[in-house]
N, C-alpha and C positions, 0 to 999 in steps of 0.2 A: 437464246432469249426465251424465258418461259413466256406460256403463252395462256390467258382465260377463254375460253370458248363456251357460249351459250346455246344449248339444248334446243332447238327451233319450236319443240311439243310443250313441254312441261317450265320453260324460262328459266333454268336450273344452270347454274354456271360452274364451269369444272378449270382446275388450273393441269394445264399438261405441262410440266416439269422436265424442259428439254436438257436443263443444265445437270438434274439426275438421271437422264434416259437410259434405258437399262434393254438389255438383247435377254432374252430367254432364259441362257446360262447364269446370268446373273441374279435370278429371284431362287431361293432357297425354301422353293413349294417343299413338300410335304409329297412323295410319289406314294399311289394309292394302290396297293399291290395286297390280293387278294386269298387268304388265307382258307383253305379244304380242314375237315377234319375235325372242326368245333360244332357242337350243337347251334343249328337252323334252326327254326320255329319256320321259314318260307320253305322248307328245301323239301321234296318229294318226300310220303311218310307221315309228314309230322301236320297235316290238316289237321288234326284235334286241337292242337295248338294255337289255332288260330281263330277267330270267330268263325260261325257260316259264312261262304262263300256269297257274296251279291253277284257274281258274273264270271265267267269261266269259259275260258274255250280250250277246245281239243286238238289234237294234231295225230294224224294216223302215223308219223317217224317219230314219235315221243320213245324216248327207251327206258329202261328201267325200270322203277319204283313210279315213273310219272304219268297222272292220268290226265294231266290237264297242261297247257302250254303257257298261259297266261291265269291270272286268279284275281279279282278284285274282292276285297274283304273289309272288313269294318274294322279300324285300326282297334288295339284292344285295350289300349290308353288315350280315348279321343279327348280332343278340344273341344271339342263341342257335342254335343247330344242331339238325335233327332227327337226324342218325345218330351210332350212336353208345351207349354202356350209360349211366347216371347215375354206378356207381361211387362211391358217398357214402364218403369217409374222413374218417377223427381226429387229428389234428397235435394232439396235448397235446389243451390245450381248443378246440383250433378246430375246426370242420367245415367240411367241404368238398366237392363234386360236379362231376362234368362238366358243363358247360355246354350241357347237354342243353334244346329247347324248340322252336318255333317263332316265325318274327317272317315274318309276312307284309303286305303294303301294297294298300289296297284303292282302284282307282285310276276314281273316283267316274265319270268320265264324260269322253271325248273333248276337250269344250271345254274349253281351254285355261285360259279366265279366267271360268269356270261357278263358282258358290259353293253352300252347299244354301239359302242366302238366296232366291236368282236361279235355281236351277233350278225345275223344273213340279214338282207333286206326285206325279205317278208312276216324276217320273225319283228322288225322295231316296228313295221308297220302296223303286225296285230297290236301293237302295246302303244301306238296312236290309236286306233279303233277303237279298244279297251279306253280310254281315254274319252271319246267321242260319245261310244253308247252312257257312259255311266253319269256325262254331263247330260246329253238329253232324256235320264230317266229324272235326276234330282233335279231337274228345271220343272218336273211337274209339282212339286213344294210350293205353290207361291208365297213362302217364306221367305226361300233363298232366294237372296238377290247377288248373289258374287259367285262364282265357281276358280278357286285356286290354286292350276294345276303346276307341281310345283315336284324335282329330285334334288337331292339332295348325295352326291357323289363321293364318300369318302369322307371320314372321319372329321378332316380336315372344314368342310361343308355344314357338316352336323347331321352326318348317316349314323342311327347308331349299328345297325345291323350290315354286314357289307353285301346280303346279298342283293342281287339287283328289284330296286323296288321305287318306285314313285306314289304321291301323296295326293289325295285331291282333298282340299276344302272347302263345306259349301256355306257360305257365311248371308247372315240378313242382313248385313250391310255392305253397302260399297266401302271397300278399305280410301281413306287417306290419297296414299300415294297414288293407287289407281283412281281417282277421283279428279286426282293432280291432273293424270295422265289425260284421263276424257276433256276437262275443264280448257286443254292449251290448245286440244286439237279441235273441238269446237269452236274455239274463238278465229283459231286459222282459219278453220270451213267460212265462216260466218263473215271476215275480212275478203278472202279471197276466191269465196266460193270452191274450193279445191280440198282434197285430203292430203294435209300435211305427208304422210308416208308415202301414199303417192307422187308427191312433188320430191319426196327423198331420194324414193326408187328412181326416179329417171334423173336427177341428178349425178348420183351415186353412178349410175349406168353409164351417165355421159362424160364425168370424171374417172372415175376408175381407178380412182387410188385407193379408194379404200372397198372394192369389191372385194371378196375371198373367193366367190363361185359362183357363176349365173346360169340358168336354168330357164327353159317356158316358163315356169309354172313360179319359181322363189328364185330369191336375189340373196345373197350371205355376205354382209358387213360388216365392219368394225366403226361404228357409229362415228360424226364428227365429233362430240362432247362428249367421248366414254368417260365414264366414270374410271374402269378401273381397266388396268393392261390384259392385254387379249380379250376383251370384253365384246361380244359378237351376236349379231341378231340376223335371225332366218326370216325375211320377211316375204307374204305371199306376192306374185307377182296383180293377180286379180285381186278388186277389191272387195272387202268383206269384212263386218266386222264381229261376225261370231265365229271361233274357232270348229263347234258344232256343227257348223254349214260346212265344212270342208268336201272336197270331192273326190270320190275315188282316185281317179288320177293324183291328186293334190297329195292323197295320204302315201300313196309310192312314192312322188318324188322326193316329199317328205323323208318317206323312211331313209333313202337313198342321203337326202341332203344332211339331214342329223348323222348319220351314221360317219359320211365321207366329212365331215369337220371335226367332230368328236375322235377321229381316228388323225386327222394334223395338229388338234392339241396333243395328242399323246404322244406325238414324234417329236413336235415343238418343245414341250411343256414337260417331257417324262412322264407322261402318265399322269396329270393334276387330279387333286378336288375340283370338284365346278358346282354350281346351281345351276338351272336349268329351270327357268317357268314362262309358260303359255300366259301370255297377256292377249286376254278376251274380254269383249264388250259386258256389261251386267247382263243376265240371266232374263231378266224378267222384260227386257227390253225389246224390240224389234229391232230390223239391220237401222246400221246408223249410216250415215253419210260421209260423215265425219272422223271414223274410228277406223283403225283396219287393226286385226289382229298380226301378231308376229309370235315368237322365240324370244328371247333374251337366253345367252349362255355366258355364265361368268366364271372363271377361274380364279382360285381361292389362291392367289399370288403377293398378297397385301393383307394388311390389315387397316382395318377404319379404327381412329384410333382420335385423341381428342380436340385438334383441328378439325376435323370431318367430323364430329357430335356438335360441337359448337356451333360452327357456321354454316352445315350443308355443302359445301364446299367440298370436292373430292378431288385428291392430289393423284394425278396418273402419271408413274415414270415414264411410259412408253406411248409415244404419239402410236395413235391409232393408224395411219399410214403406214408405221411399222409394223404392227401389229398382222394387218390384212397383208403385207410383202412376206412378211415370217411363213405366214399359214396358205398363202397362194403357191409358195415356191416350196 
């Protein structure tokens, strides 16, 4: 019997489609297999290529051509522009602003055909760090109010370059859905005095069906209302709701936790497309009470199509319970 399931944060209701339920084998992904030998504009060498570096770190086992382990840079087709006023007007009823923001590209690591699957655990961690520093330099803009850190894995995802590279964008507005996001778990706080994630995490703990890995520090689920099959969230075990505040320890286990799930979608999955974005509190904010930051990882195993433009409504073949048994075992 199919079944609707409501989102506890955001009141978002999803149908899990048990009379299509589908095993792994069964979805006709797209395997993301990584081709040497084409011109890189990321790859060691080709720095001219690219804007100035904003952030860069070294590594004394770097070999080759590479002088740098990690590279954060100012995309060279951005979305948005840092110079410049905001300029907010009113055409009748519309509004309107400058295209005022930041889009930078955080370009993971040398190797060409390196994944955070197949990288060592201190190399994903610097490319959290690289991630952390470059949120708390663009929080000094108090323009930006959103920071959007966001990969995009294989073709499939909408990578257009394959080598290993992440996005960050720093927007003056809180987007929409993230707005959704803060909007469901404040009202929870506010009813129950409690953080919605919090009441997840120890849930999720005490049930255990749909755990993947549990850890001191983060807990790795396949949500009850996913949206879509194998759809997976890392969430910290302490509460917090700026990704920036992270803590050492945190950015290891981190590294560790991304790496070891990213490596059973790819035994699960063949290798998928995924996205992959950090949902953190706004920028311009202090800690909240109410919010805790996580992961979202999704694999690009479906498409949304125009049931799911119409009503928000997202059809998932694969109960989630499945989902988290596939990836635990």
């Amino acid at each position: 019997m199919p079944e609707l399931r409501k989102d506890p944060i955001t009141g978002r209701w999803v149908i899990i489609s048990t009379d299509r339920a589908r095993r792994p084998s069964d979805f006709a992904a797209e395997t993301v297999r990584i081709e040497k030998g084409r011109f890189c504009p990321f790859c060691p060498g080709h720095e001219d290529k690219t804007p100035p570096e904003v952030l860069a770190y070294s590594n004394e086992s770097l070999r080759g051509d590479a002088r740098w382990s990690t590279r954060v840079v100012p995309n060279k087709f951005p979305a948005l522009r840092v110079e410049g006023d905001l300029d907010r007007q009113g055409e009748g009823l519309y509004d309107c602003m400058n295209g005022i923001g930041a889009h930078e590209v955080v370009i993971e690591s040398p190797e060409h055909d390196a994944t955070l699957a197949t990288m060592d655990e201190a190399k994903v961690a610097e490319v959290i760090w690289a991630f952390r520093d470059r949120i708390v330099d663009l929080k000094k803009d108090r323009r930006l109010r959103y920071m959007m850190l966001f990969k995009n894995h294989g073709e499939g995802a909408g990578a257009s370059l394959e080598h290993p590279h992440s996005q960050i964008i720093a927007l003056p507005i809180v987007p929409k859905r993230v707005q959704e996001e803060l909007d469901g778990a404040r009202k929870y706080y506010e009813f129950k005095e409690r953080c919605v994630y919090c009441d997840i995490l120890r849930q999720e703990a005490r049930d255990d069906e749909r755990v993947v890995i549990r850890t001191e520090e983060f807990l790795t689920l396949c949500p009850f209302a996913a949206r879509f099959p194998f759809e997976t969230w890392i969430v910290p075990q302490r509460h917090e709701s700026h990704f920036e505040a992270i803590q050492e320890r945190e950015v290891y286990n981190l590294a560790w936790m991304l790496k070891t799930v990213l490596r059973k979608m790819d035994k699960v999955l063949e290798h998928p497309a995924y996205n992959l974005i950090i949902h953190t509190a706004p920028a311009q904010e202090s800690f909240s009470a109410h919010y805790h930051w996580h992961v979202e990882i999704i694999p690009k195993l479906t498409r949304v199509a125009g049931f799911e433009w119409g009503t928000g409504f997202f059809i998932n073949p694969t109960p989630p319970e499945e989902s988290a048994r596939f990836l635990r075992e």
